[in-house]
KOLDRENLUM-261172 format. One record per residue (C-alpha): residue in one letter; x, y, z. Coordinates in steps of 0.001 Angstrom, whole numbers, plus 500000, padded with zeros to 6 digits. Layout:
N
aXYZ...
This chain:
388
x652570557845714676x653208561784714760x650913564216716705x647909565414715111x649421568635714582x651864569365711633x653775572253709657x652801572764706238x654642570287704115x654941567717705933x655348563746703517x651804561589703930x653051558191704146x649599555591703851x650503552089702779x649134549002703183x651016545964703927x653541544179702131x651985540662702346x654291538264703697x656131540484704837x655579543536706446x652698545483708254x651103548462706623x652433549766710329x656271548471709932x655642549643706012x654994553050707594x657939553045710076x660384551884707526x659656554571704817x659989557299707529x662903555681708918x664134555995705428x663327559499704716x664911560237708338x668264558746707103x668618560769703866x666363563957704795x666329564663708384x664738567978708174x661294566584706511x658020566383708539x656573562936708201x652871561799709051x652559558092708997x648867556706708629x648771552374707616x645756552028706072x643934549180703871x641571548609702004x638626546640703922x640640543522704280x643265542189706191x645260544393707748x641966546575708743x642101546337712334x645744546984712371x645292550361710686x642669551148712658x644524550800715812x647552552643714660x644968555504713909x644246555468717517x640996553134718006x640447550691721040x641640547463720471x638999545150722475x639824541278722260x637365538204722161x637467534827721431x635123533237718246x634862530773716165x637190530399713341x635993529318709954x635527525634710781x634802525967713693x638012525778716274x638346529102718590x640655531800717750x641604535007719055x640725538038717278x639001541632718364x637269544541717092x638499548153717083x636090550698718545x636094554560719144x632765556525720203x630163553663719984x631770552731716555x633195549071716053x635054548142713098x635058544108712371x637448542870710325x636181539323708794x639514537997707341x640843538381711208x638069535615712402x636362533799709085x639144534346706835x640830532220704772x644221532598705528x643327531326709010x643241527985707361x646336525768705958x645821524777701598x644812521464703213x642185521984705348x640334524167703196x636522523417703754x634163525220701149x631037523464702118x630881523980705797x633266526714706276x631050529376707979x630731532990708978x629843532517712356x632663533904713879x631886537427712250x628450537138714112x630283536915717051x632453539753716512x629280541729716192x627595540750719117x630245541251721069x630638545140719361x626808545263720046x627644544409723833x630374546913724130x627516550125723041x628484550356719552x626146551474717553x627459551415714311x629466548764712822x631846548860710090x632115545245708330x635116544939706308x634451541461704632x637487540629702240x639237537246702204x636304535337703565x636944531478703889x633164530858703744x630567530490701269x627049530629703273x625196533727702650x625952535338705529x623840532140707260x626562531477709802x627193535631710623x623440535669711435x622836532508713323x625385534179715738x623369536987715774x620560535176717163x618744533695713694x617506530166713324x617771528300710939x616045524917710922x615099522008708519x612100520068707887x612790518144711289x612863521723713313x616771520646713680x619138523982713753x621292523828710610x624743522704710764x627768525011710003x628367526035706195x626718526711702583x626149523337701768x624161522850704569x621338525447703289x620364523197700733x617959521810703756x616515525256705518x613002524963705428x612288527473707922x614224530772708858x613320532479712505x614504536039712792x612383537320715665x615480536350717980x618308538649716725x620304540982718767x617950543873719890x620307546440719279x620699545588715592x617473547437715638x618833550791716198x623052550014714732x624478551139711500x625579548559709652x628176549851707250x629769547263704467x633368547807703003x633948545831699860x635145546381696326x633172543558694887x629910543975692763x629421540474692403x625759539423692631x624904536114695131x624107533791692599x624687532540689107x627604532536686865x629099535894688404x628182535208692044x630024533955694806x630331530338694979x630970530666690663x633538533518691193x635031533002694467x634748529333695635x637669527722693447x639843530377695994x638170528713698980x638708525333697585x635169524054696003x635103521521692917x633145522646689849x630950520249691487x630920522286695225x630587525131693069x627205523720691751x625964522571695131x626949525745696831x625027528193694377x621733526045694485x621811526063698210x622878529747698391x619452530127696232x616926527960698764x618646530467701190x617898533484699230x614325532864698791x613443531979702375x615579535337703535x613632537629700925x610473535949701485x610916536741705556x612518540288704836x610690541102702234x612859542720700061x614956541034696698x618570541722697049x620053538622695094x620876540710692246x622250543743693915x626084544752693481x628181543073696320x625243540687697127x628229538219696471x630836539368697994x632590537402701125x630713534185699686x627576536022700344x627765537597703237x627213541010701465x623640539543700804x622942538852704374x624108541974705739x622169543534703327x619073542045703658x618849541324707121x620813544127708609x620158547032706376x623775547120705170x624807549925703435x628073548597700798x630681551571700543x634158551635698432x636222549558701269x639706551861700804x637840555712700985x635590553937703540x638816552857705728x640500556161704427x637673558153706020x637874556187709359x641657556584710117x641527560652709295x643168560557706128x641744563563704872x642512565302708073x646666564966707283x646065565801703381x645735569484702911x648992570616703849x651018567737702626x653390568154699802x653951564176698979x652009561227699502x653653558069699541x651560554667699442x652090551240698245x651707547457698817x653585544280698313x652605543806694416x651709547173692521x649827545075689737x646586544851687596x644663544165690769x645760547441692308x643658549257689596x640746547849690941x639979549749694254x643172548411696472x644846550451698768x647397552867696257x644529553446693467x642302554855696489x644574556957698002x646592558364695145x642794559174693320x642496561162697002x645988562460696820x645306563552692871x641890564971693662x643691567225695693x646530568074693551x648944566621695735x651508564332693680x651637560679694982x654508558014694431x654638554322695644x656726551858696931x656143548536696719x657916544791696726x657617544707693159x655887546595690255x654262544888687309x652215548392685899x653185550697683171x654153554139682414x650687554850680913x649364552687683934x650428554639686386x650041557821684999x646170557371684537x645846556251688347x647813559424689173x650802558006690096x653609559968689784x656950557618690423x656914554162691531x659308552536693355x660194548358694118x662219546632696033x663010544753692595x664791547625691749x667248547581694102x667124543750694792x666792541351692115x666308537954694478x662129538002695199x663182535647698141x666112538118699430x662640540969698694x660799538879701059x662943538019703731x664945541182704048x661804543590703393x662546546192706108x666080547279705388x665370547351701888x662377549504702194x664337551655704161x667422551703701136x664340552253698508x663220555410700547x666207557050700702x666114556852697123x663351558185697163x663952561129699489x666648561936696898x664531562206694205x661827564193695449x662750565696699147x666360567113699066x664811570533698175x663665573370700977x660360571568700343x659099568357700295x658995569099696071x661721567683694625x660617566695691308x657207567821691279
């Protein structure tokens, strides 16, 4: 990444990965490779970012955080390697990098004992390092427990009518009869537990997580209906030990519940995941003086309306009257669409490559072609202005 320091109009480039593909890090490198080519004289800031999800940690480390390794529990339980990032007593966790479902192959997919235990772990081990406050970003959970698993790793018990801890998984809460909190992590007690999702989802019912998000993690109608009855015995023994109702709250739902956990039990605060990640990798910092922001993500689609990666920044970008344009593997938004997001030109790999599987395969030296395109259009000017 360039220094800290840069002339006035200098080109922001903040993607987010290309999924399947590319990094939002090689995204980065491959635009500015591809400026390089066509406009050599052009100052270029590259900052990956994401938007809570996968791909979290990796921004965070190309923004200059601590890497620190562990080993945890994976969703069903088998060990796998992940880490947190950290950088003056603040951890970032990223969930999909230890309990997420892409960490799992279409056939092993396990909805009703697929836990969040692994995230605990994460936690605790941030806790051990002297964080003090952690930020959770909890998309593409594999699990759908409440946040049961994240706490039990935290030092909760839970235990049925027998006094017998719990086994892993939603389905599993059905049983809890009692829930023990006085053993979590004492420095929980004085951490800031900060939650980075997009989803408003409440924990239960026809809009909550098992109803919403379980047919993703592979549950039956029928899992579906087991999962949201035992996500409600868990709910009432949690508020009745907190006591506080947060069942209904936006993003109670979200990550199969573990929004509702963190919440309850931890104090969670839920914040926009994308400005939240924005904020932590200094975006702001590298925006006054730019004079083009470039962002982007594999599919530029309905979905990215809806707080991913290019709606958050170019809303930053526009807020600040800078003009943003996107790349992307391929683009399935309007005119009018991406106008009202504050989009300014869009660019896919479509464009220039027809073949989605060529798109896929040959990602980086097409992204490079599409940004010298680009360059043309908006950077062969004494200022990064082309065609504003």
């Amino acid at each position: 990444m360039s220094s800290a320091t840069h002339a006035p109009g200098h080109v922001l480039i903040a993607p987010d990965k290309f999924k399947g593909s590319l990094t939002a890090r090689q995204v980065a490198a491959r635009v500015a490779a591809g400026i390089g080519a066509e406009a050599p004289g052009v100052d270029v800031v590259q900052i990956p970012v994401a938007d809570g999800g996968d791909g979290t940690l990796d921004a965070a480390e190309a923004a200059g955080y601590e890497r620190v390794t562990i080993t945890a529990q994976g969703p069903t339980g088998s060990a796998v390697d992940t880490a947190f990032a950290a950088r003056d007593a603040l951890a970032i966790v990223e969930m999909a990098d230890v309990s997420g479902l892409a960490l799992l192959m279409p056939d092993r997919l396990d909805p009703l004992h697929a836990s969040s235990y692994g995230t605990g772990e994460v936690i605790r081990a941030a806790l051990d390092y002297g964080c003090r406050t952690v930020v959770l970003g909890i998309g593409g959970s594999a699990s759908t427990d409440g946040g049961a698993g994240m706490l039990q790793a935290l030092g909760a018990r839970l235990l049925d009518a027998e006094g017998r801890d719990l086994d892993p998984g939603g389905a599993s809460l059905a049983d809890l009869e009692r829930l023990d909190l006085s053993g979590l992590h004492p420095a929980l007690a004085e951490t800031k537990v900060i939650v980075a999702s997009d989803v408003d989802n409440p924990l239960l019912g026809p809009d909550g997580a098992a109803a919403v998000y379980g047919p993703q993690k592979g549950a039956s109608p029928a899992d579906v209906a087991t999962l949201d009855a035992a996500l409600a015995r868990w709910a009432d023994l949690v508020e009745a030990a907190v006591p506080l109702r947060v069942r209904d709250r936006p993003g109670a739902g979200a990550a199969g519940g573990v929004g509702f956990g963190a919440m309850a039990v931890l104090a969670a605060e839920l914040q926009p995941g994308i400005r939240l990640v924005l904020n932590l990798v200094g975006f702001d910092r590298h925006l006054p003086d730019a004079e083009l922001v470039i962002t982007g993500e594999g599919s530029l689609d309905a979905q990215t309306l809806s707080g991913k990666t290019p709606a958050g920044v170019a809303a930053a970008a526009k807020e600040a009257g800078i003009p943003v344009v996107t790349v992307s593997g391929r683009l399935e938004l309007s005119a009018d669409q991406l106008h009202a997001a504050g989009i300014r030109q869009a660019y896919a790999l479509t464009d220039i490559e027809p073949d989605p599987r060529r798109c896929i395969a040959e990602a980086g030296p097409l992204l490079e072609s599409l940004a010298r395109l680009l360059a043309k259009d908006w950077l062969m000017t004494t200022s990064a202005g082309g065609n504003r």
